[in-house]
C-alpha positions in Angstrom: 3.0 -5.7 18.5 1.7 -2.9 21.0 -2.1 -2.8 21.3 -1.6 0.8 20.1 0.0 0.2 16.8 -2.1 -2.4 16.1 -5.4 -0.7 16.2 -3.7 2.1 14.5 -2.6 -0.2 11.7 -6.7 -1.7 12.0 -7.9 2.0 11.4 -5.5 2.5 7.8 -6.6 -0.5 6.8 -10.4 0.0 7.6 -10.2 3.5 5.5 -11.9 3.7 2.0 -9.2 5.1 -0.2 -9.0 4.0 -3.2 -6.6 5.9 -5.5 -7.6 9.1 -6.2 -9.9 9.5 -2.9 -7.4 9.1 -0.3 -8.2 11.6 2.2 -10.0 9.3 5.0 -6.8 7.5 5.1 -4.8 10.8 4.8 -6.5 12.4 8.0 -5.4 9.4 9.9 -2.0 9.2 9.1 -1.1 12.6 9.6 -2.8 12.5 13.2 -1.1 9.9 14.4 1.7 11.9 12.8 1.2 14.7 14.8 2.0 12.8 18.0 6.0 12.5 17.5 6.8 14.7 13.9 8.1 18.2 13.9 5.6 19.0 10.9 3.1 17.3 9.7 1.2 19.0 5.9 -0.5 17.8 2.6 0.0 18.3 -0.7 -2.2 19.3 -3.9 -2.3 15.7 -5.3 -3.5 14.7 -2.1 0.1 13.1 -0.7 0.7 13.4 3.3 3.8 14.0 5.0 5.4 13.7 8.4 9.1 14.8 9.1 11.5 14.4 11.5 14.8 16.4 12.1 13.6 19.0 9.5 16.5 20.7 8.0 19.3 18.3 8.8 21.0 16.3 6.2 20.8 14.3 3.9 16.8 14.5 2.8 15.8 11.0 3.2 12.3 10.1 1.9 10.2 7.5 3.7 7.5 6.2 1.3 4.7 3.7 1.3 1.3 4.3 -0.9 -1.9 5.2 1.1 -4.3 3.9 -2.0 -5.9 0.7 -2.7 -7.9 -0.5 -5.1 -11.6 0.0 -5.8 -14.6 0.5 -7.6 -16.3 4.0 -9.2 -19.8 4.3 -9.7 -20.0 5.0 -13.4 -23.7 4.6 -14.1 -26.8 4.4 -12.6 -30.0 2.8 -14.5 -33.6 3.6 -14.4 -33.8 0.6 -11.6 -31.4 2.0 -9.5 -28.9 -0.8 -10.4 -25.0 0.7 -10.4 -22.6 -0.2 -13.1 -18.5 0.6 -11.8 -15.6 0.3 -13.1 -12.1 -0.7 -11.7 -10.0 1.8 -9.7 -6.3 -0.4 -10.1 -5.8 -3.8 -11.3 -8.5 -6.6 -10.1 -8.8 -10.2 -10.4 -12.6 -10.6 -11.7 -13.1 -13.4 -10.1 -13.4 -12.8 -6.7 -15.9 -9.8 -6.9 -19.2 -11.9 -7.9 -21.2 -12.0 -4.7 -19.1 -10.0 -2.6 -20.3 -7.2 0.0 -19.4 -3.7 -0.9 -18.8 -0.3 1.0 -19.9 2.9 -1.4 -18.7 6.4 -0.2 -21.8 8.3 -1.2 -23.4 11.6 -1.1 -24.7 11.0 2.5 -22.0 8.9 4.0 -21.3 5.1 3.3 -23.9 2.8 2.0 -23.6 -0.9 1.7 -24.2 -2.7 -1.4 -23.9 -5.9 -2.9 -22.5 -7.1 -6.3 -24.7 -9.1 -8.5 -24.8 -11.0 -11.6 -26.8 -13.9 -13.7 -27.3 -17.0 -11.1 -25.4 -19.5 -12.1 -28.3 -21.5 -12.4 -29.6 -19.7 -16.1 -25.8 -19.5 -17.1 -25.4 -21.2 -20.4 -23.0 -24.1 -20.3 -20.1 -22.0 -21.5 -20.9 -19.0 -19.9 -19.8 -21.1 -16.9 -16.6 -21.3 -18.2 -15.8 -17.7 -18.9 -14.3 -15.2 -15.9 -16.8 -12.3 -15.6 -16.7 -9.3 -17.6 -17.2 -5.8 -15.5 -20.2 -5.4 -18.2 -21.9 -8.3 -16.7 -22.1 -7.2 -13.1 -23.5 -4.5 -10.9 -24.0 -3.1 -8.0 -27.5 -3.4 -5.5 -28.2 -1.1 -2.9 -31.5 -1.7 -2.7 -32.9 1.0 -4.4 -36.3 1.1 -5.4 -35.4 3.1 -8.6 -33.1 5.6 -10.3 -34.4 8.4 -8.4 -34.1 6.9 -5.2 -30.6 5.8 -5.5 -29.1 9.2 -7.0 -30.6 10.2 -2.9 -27.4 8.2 -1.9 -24.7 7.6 -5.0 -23.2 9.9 -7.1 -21.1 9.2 -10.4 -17.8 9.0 -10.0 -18.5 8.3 -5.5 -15.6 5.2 -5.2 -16.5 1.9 -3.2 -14.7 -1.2 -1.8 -15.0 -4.5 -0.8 -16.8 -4.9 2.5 -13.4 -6.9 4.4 -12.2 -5.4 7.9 -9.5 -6.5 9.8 -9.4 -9.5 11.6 -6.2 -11.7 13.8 -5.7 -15.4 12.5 -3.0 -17.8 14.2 0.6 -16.9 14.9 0.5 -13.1 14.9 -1.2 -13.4 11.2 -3.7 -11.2 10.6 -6.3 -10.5 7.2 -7.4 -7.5 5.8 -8.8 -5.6 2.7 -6.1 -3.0 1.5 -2.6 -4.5 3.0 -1.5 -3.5 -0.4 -0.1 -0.9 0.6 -1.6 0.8 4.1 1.3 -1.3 6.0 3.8 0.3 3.5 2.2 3.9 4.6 2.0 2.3 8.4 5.7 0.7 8.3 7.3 4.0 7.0 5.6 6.2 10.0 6.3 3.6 12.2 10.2 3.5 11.0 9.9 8.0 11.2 9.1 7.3 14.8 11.9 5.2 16.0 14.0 7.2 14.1 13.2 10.5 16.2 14.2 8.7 19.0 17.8 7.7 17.9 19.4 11.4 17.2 19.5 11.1 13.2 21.8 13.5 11.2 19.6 12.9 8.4 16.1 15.0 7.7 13.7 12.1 7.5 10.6 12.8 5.5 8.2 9.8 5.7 5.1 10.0 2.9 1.8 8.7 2.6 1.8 8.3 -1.5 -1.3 8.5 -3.7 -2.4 7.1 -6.9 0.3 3.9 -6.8 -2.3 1.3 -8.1 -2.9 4.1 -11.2 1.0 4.7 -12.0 2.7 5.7 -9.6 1.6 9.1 -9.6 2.2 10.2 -6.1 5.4 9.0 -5.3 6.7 11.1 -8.3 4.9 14.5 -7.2 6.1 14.2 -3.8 9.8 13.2 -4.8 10.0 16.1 -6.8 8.6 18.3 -3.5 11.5 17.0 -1.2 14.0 16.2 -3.4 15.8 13.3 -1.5 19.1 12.4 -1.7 18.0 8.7 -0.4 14.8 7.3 -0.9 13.2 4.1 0.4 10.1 2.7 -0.5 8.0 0.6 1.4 5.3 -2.1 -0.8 4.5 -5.6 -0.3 6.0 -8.3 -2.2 4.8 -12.0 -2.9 5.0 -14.5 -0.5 5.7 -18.1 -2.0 4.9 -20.0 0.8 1.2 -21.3 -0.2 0.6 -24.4 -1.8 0.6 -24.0 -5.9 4.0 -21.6 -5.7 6.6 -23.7 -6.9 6.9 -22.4 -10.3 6.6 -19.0 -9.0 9.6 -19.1 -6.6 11.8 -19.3 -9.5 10.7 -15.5 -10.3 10.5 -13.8 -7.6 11.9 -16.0 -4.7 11.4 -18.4 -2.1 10.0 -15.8 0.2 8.2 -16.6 3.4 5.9 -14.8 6.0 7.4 -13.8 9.3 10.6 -14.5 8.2 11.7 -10.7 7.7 11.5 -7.6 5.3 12.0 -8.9 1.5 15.5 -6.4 0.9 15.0 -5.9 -3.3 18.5 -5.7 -5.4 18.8 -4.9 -9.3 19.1 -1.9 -11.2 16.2 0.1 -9.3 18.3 0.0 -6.4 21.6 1.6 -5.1 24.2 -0.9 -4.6 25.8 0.7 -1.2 22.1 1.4 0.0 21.4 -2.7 -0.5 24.7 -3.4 1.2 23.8 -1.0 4.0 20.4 -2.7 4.7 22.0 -5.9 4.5 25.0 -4.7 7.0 22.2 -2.9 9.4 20.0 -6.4 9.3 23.1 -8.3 10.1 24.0 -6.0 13.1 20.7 -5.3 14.6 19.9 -9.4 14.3 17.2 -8.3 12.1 16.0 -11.4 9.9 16.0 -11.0 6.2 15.2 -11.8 2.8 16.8 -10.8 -1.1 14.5 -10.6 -4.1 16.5 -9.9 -7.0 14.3 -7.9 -9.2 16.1 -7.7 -12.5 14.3 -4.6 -14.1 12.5 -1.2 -12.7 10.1 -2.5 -10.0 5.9 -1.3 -10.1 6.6 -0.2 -7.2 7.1 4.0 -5.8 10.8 2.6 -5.9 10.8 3.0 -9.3 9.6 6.8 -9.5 11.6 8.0 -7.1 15.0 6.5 -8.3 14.1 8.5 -11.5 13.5 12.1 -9.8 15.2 14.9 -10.8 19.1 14.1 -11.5 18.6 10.6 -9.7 17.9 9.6 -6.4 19.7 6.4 -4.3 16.7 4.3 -3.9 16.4 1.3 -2.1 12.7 -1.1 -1.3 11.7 -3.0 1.4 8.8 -5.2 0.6 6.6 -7.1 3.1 5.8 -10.5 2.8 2.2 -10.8 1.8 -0.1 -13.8 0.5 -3.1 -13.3 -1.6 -2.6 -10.1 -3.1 -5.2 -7.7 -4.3 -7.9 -9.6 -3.0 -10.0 -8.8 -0.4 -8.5 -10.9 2.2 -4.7 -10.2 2.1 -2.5 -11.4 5.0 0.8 -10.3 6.6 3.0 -10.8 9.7 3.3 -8.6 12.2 6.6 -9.6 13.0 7.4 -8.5 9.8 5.9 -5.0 10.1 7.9 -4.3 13.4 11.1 -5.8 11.9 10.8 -3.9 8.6 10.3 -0.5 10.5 13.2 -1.5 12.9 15.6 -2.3 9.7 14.6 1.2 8.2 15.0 3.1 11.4 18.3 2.1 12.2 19.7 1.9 8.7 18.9 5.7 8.2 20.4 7.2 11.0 23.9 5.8 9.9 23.4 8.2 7.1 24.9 11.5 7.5 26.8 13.8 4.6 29.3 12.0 4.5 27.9 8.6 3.4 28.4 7.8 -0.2 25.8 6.3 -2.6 27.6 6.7 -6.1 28.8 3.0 -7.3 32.3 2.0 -7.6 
């Protein structure tokens, strides 16, 4: 990958936006935006948009969600200790000890998350996973007071995880889930300009995913698309412990392609179309069958309106919602290649109803 994109992709994932306080990653999305799309804008719920060939036809919608999850200060005690609560789903687990990143009232401050050394933790204490009761947050405050000079209630936070390259174009990051979705889909927008689309190609930065897919529907509803693709990572099965797992949701593997999802949240002829495009374009793949509506912005938008053809791309990902997710970056480039030249063989005469 271009030292360009990459440091772009390094700046979404280095953003704190959790759901609900996306704008940092907003603001840099749109700019880079700006550098190829015909109009670039934001919406009331805080959703960004980017699109390309405005006013041709069909509406395509591009999107991938621009939140993560997080932490909100809910409560600050006469120490200065902070109690949060989850912003998204979390595994408990990892967030004793860990480093965090609080967007404050006078910029970010860093903080760490505490709880009872294990040292004075009863014997079955020890074998309980933490409760969100039993830990909280230390800025080194010397008091209430002097920590309301820095954090608000309700001010969001994150893990304290940048990104960083491992072997074999792998590379580790807080917030993969789902800032390559938001980065893949502007990518795919910007190839696409360059190929003379029929189509009007609207690629979105969602919010809210983590929270219910709350973007995605708001900003379907705006366009309303006559196609709509969603980009989200998927599992990847190829880590030690996954055997079982492969018999839900695949044997799915990093830098081996885009994971192409089929089952009732998806269009028939827009699967087939991915799957011809991949073929043509010597684009390596993968299929997850996903039997049921997806948690994914797939699922909203399929369900806009009077219906939208709706198809997902998912990108191979290990360790999800932890602080140290990885993907390929062969997958990224091959997954915005896929979408870029699928959508411009869509023009008003291409057909999407099943038969």
């Amino acid at each position: 990958m271009e030292k360009d994109r990459v440091k772009f992709l390094r700046d979404c994932v280095e953003a704190i936006s959790p759901s609900g306080f996306e704008e940092e990653m907003s603001r840099i999305w749109r700019k880079e935006a700006d550098k190829f799309a015909d109009r670039t804008w934001a919406d009331v719920h805080g959703n960004s948009y980017a699109v390309v060939n405005e006013g041709g036809s069909p509406r395509i919608m591009l999107a991938g969600h621009m939140d993560e999850i997080g932490l909100m200060i809910t409560y600050i005690d006469d120490k200065g200790y902070l109690s949060f609560a989850p912003i998204g789903g979390w595994d408990l687990q990892v967030l004793p000890g860990q480093r965090v990143r609080v967007r404050g009232v006078k910029g970010v401050i860093l903080g760490v998350i505490g709880r009872k050394p294990i040292h004075l933790l009863e014997a079955e204490e020890r074998k309980k996973v933490v409760k969100f009761e039993g830990l909280w947050i230390d800025i080194g405050a010397k008091d209430k007071k002097d920590a309301e000079k820095h954090v608000s209630i309700g001010d969001p936070a994150v893990l304290d995880y940048g990104f960083a390259p491992l072997l074999n174009d792998i590379v580790v990051a807080r917030a993969f889930d789902d800032r390559v979705g938001a980065f893949v889909v502007l990518e795919a927008a910007r190839l696409a300009a360059k190929m003379n689309p029929k189509a009007a190609i609207y690629a979105v930065g969602t919010v809210q995913e983590e929270v219910g897919l709350r973007g995605a529907r708001t900003s379907a509803f705006g366009i309303d698309p006559q196609v709509g693709i969603a980009v989200d990572v998927g599992f990847a099965t190829d880590t030690p412990g996954m055997g079982d797992e492969k018999k839900k949701v695949g044997d799915i593997f990093m830098g081996k392609g885009p994971i192409i999802a089929r089952g009732p949240n998806i269009n028939p002829k827009l699967f087939e179309l991915f799957v011809n495009t991949a073929k043509k374009e010597k684009i390596p793949y993968q299929v997850e069958g996903a039997p049921r509506g997806t948690g994914t912005d797939a699922n909203a938008i399929q369900l806009t309106r009077a219906g939208v053809a709706t198809g997902l791309i998912s990108i191979p990902n290990r360790y999800m919602h932890s602080p140290c997710e990885l993907v390929h970056l062969d997958d990224l480039e091959n997954i915005a290649k896929l979408i870029a030249h699928t959508v411009v063989k869509i023009d008003d005469k291409t057909d999407f109803i099943p038969s």
